[in-house]
N, C-alpha and C positions, 0 to 999 in steps of 0.2 A: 285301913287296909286289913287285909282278913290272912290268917297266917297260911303256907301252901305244902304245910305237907306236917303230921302228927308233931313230929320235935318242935316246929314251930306252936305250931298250936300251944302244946303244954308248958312252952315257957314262956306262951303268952299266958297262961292263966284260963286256959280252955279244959276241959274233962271231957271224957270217953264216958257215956252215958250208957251205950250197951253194949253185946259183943259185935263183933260182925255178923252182918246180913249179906249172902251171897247176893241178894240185888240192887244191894244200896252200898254197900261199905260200912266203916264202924261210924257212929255218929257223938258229934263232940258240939258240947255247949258253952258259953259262954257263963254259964251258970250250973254249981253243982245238982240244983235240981230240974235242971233243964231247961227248956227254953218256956220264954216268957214275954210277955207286951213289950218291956223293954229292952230284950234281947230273944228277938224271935226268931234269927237267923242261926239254922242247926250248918257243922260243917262236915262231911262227909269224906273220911279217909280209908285205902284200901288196908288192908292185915299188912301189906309192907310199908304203911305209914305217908305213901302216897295221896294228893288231891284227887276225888274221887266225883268231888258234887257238893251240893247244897240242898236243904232241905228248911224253906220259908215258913213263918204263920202268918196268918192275919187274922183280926178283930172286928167284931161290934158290927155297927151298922151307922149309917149316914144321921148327924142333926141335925145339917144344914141343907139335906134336899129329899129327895121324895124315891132315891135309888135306890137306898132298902139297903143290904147286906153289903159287907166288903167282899164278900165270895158271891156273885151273882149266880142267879137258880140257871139260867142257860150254862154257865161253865163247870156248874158241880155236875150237872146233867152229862154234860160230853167227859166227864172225868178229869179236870186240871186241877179244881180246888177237892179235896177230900177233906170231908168233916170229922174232926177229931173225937172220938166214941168219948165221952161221958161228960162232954163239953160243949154247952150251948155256947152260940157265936164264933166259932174258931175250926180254923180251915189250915190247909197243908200243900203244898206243890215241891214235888221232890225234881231234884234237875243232877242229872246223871253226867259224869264227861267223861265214865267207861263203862263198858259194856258190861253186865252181870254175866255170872259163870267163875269170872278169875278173880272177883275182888278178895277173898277171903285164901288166898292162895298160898302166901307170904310171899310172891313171886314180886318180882319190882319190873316195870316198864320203864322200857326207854323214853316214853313221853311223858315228861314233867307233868303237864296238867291235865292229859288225857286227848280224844280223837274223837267227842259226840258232843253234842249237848241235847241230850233225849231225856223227856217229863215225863215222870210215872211210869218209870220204868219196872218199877214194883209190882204197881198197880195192875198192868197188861198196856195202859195205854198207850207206852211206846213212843211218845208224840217227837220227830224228829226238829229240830230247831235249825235251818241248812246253814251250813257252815259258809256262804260264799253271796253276795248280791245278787250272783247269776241263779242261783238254784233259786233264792228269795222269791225272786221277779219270776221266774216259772213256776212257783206254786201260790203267785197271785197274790202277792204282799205287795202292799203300798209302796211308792218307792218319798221314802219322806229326807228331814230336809239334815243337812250334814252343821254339826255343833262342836266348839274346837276340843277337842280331849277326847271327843266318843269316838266319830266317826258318823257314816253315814246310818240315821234312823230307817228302816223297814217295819213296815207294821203290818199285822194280817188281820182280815176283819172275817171269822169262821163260817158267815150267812154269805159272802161276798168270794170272796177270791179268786177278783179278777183287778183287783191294782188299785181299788174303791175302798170307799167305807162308809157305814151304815151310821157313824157317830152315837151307838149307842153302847153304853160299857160294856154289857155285858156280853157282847157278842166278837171283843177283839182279844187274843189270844195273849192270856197275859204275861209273858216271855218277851219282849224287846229286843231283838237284835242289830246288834251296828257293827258296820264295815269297814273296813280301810283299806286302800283311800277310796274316796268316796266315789267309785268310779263304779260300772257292771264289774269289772275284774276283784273288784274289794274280797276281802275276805274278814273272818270275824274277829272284832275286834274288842267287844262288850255287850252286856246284854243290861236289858232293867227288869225286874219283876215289879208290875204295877194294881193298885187295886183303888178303884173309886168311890174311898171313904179313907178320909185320913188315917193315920196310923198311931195309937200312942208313937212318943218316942220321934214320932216326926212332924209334931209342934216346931214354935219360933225357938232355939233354942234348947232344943231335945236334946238327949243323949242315946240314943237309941242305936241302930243297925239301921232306922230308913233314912233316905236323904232325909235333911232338915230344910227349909220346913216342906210341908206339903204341900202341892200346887194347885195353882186356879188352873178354872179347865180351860182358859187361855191360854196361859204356861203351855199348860200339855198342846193345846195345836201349836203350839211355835216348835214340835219334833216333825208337825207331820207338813206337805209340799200340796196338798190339797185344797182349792177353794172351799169357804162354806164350813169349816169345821165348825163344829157347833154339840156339845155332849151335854147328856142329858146327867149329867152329876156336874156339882159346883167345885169337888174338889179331887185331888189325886194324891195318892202316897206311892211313891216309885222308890227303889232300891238296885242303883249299879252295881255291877261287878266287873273290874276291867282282864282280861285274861291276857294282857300286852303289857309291859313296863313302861313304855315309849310313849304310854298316851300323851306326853306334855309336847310332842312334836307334830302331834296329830291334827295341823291347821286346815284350816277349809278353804280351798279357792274361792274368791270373791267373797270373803266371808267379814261382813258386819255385824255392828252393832253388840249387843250383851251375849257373850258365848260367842263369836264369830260366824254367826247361824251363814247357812245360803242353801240354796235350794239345786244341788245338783244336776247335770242332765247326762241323759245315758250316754 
């Protein structure tokens, strides 16, 4: 679990690596000198020591298939991954859960963990992640299959968006949003940030910040409700973040097998 607001942080052994940024918040690592392969996940608090966001890396590039980078050239293109200046292989996705302007305020919000979950807020792109099934489903996200702890998976394919998918990595937006309960009324309940090349750290056995270990692109279709899934990379590194406490109650109707999967209907 990741600590939810700076006092936590720092008595978990986390550091404030810079000042505040009015459009990020202040950014804290798990490592005095910042983040790294095995700790790539940066946390992002406001000047009043509130949750503010998260700020990802990823690495390298595929051994085991022919997908090339773990930041695919379509999504650096539309602005998601951002390549870190003096560093070959190594990419950036900042994810905001308040708005820029207040963050460096001292002021404290009445909302613990914030009211957005917007990428690249920095950057300009702005990219809104919709907080509810129902917004999902109108801006043409997959409606995929409900897994016991998350909720229900949505996924958007950025060449597609109309409730399809193209099965090819680089063109699905790589933010993961899940709903509870898995119904159109859901609202968000957890997101994954994913990328189709393993991840240091999420080997068998890792100790890293990504889920452990990383998964066959089998694995990965048992999120999504669609026939035919079929992805053009052998593997996946995904990293949850749950924004509910409750997730251990979060059971799926109808739901079997490993994870309690089932494949909801609207």
């Amino acid at each position: 679990t990741f600590p939810v607001n700076a006092s936590e942080a720092k008595a978990e052994g986390w550091y404030q690596i810079d000042d505040c940024d009015e459009s990020i918040g202040t950014r804290w690592s798990n490592d005095k000198s910042g983040p790294g392969k095995y700790h790539p996940a940066e946390l992002l608090f406001t000047a009043a020591g509130q949750f503010a966001g998260m700020r990802v890396f990823i690495y390298g590039s595929s051994s085991s298939s022919s997908i090339g980078n773990a930041a695919q050239p379509q999504l650096i293109k539309e602005g998601f991954w951002i390549p870190v200046e003096g560093e070959s292989d190594t990419w950036y996705i900042t994810m905001n859960t308040r708005p820029a302007g207040n963050l460096c305020s001292g002021e404290a919000s009445p909302s613990l963990l914030g009211t957005q979950i917007v990428l690249n807020q920095d950057t300009g792109l702005n990219f809104e992640v919709p907080l509810s099934a129902m917004a999902a489903k109108s801006q043409g996200y997959a409606a995929g299959a409900c897994i016991e702890g998350m909720g229900q998976h949505w996924e958007l394919d950025l060449t597609m968006r109309n409730g399809s998918m193209s099965w090819i990595a680089g063109n699905m937006m790589p933010v993961v949003p899940m709903y509870w309960p898995p119904t159109i009324d859901g609202t968000i309940h957890a997101i994954f940030f994913a990328t189709p090349v393993a991840q240091p750290g999420a080997v068998l056995l890792g100790h890293g910040d990504w889920d452990t270990p990383a998964i066959t692109a089998s694995l990965m279709c048992d999120n999504f409700c669609l026939p035919n899934c079929h992805w053009d990379t052998k593997m996946w590194s995904t990293m949850h973040v749950y924004f509910n406490s409750d997730w251990k109650t979060a059971k799926c109707p109808g739901g079997s097998g490993f994870g309690g999967r089932s494949c909801p209907k609207d």
